[in-house]
C-alpha positions, 0 to 999 in steps of 0.5 A: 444110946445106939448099939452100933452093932445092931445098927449095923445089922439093921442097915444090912437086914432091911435095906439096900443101898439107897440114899442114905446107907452105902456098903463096900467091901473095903476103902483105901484112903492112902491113895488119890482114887480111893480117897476121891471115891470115898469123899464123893460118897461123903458128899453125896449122902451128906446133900441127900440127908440133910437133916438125918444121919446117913451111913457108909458100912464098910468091910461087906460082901456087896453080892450077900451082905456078908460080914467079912470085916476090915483091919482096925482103922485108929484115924481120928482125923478124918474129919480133917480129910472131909474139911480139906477137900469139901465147902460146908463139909458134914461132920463125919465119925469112923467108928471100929464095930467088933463082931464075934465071928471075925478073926482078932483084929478085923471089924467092920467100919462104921462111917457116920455122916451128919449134914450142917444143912447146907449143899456140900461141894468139892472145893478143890480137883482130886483125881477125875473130879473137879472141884465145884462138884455137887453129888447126890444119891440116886439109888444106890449110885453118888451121881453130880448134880446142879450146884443150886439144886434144892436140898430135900429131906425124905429120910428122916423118919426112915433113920429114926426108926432104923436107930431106935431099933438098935438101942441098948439095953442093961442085958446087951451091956452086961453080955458085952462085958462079960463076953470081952472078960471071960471069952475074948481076953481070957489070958489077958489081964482085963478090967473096966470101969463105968463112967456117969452110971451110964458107960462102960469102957473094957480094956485088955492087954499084957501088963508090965510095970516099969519104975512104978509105971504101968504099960499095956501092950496087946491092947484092946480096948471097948466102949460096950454100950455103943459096942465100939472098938476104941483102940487096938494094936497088936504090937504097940504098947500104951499107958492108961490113965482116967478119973470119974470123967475121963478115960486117958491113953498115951500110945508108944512106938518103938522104931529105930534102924537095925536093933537100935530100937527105941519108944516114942510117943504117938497119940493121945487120946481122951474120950470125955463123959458127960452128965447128960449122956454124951461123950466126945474123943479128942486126940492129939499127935505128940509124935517127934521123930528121930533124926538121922544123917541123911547119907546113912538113911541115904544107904539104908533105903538103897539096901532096903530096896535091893532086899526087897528086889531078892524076895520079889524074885525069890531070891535066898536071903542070907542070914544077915538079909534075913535079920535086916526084912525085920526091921524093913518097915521101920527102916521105911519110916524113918526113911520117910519122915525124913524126907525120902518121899520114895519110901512111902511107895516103897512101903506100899509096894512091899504090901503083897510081897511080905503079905506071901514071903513073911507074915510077921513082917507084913504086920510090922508093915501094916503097923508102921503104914498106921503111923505115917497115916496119922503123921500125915494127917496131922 
């Protein structure tokens, strides 16, 4: 079983980019460029390895290999991403490393890349690459090659051994709970479980109980073994259920206009334990949005535009227009998910603005920018 903490430390000790690792500071799929540099990426280390992992370690000083982190990325469909856009696309996880040092919420992304051995392509246009094109890696640049180029395996051992040197043990398991526990989740009501005598997943939240029903919010939760974040938010609430071989939760919204505020179901998800060391993540969107009269959202998104306009130019918010910035992300969601498509770059141009005028806001933004990436994958 891989500590991927320490896979991390090994990649980023004892090697530069090369042909089957890769650093950034940060990715941005939400955007065509963006999510053409990271597919080519994917693209290139999965034709340059075709019979070992290879790895994209995101949230990375490029210049020192400083551990700087990113915000917590929940997406579990990007694989659906990768099968859109790529012919014989790898499989690819993207996985959440919590390190000690990085402020509540920030982690490094792990991205790993499995080859199925045959030449991965681009299978459609996006951004300035075309579809048909063929990546490798030459060094630590993604570079287009011939379609018929032979794939090579050169980096088989180098992988093994980086991955054995980052196996866990009972000493690094047991500091990981303890630490999570004791240290990182003091003041919230914490617990564990241990599944197939082999994993053990913390979780930490406030709890409340509501007609026999228990709800966390401020939830982190932790596979320590492989020292995976497998889920946070600061602000959403969830349920918790498992058995001996299952873990279970079903995450909650609340979104509304104004202070009609309501909770709706988002995402399930199960991660599953098996007898023979594995285990697999499985989730399912069950999120039905609410509907409103489209001359209402009509009005709310023209309202909603001009309050953002007066904080851009520092302008003084009323009482009342400070009251309605609060419920200014969700007012964009809802906007979006019923239609308004200009919501969305509504709600990515609000980012830098709220991110200086209100830190509370910002996060709600962050939150509901999560929710419509989901939606829109599924």
């Amino acid at each position: 079983m891989i500590n991927k903490r320490l896979l991390v430390k090994n990649l980023l000790a004892h090697n530069d980019e090369n042909s089957f690792y890769d650093k950034k500071r940060f990715i941005s799929i939400g955007e065509k460029e963006g999510k053409a540099k990271f597919l080519k990426h994917v693209c290139a280390l999965a034709n340059s390895n075709p019979k070992n992992n290879s790895f994209i370690v995101i949230g990375v000083e490029d210049e020192d290999n400083k551990i700087v982190g990113v915000d917590f990325f929940d997406d579990s469909k990007i694989q659906n991403l990768v099968n859109a856009y790529l012919d014989n696309p790898p499989r690819i996880s993207y996985e959440n490393i919590p390190f000690p040092h990085l402020p509540e919420g920030k982690v490094v992304g792990l991205v790993t890349i499995r080859s199925n051995g045959k030449v991965c392509a681009l299978r459609k246009n996006i951004w300035k690459y075309y579809g048909g094109a063929v990546f490798f890696r030459e060094g630590s640049i993604s570079l287009p090659k011939a379609y018929d180029i032979e794939l090579k395996d050169i980096n088989s051992d180098k992988v093994a051994t980086i991955e054995q040197h980052a196996r866990n043990n009972i000493e690094l398991t047991l500091d990981g709970v303890i630490d999570f526990i004791n240290n990182r989740h003091a003041h919230l009501t914490s617990n564990y479980k241990v599944f197939k005598e082999q994993f053990v997943v913390c979780w930490a939240g406030n709890e409340k109980k509501v007609k026999g029903d228990t709800y966390y919010s401020r939830v982190d939760i932790e596979l320590i073994n492989e020292q995976v974040k497998l889920f946070y938010s600061a602000l959403d609430e969830i349920t918790i259920t498992y058995n001996d071989d299952s873990f279970s939760t079903l995450e909650y919204v609340q979104l509304g206009l104004g202070k009609q505020q309501k909770y709706y179901p988002l995402e399930e998800a199960t991660i599953t334990f098996s007898e023979n060391g594995n285990y697999s993540i499985d989730s399912r969107l069950v999120f039905d949005p609410p509907q409103y009269d489209k001359k209402t959202l009509f009005h709310v998104l023209n309202t909603n535009n001009a309050l953002l306009q007066k904080i851009e130019k520092n302008i003084r918010l009323t009482p009342t227009e400070k009251l309605d910035l609060l419920y200014l992300p969700d007012a964009y969601l809802i906007c979006y998910l019923n239609g308004f498509e200009e919501a969305k770059e509504q709600m990515e141009h609000a980012r830098p603005i709220l991110k200086k005028a209100d830190e509370k806001v910002y996060l709600s933004l962050k939150e509901s920018l999560r929710i419509l990436r989901k939606v829109r994958y599924n």
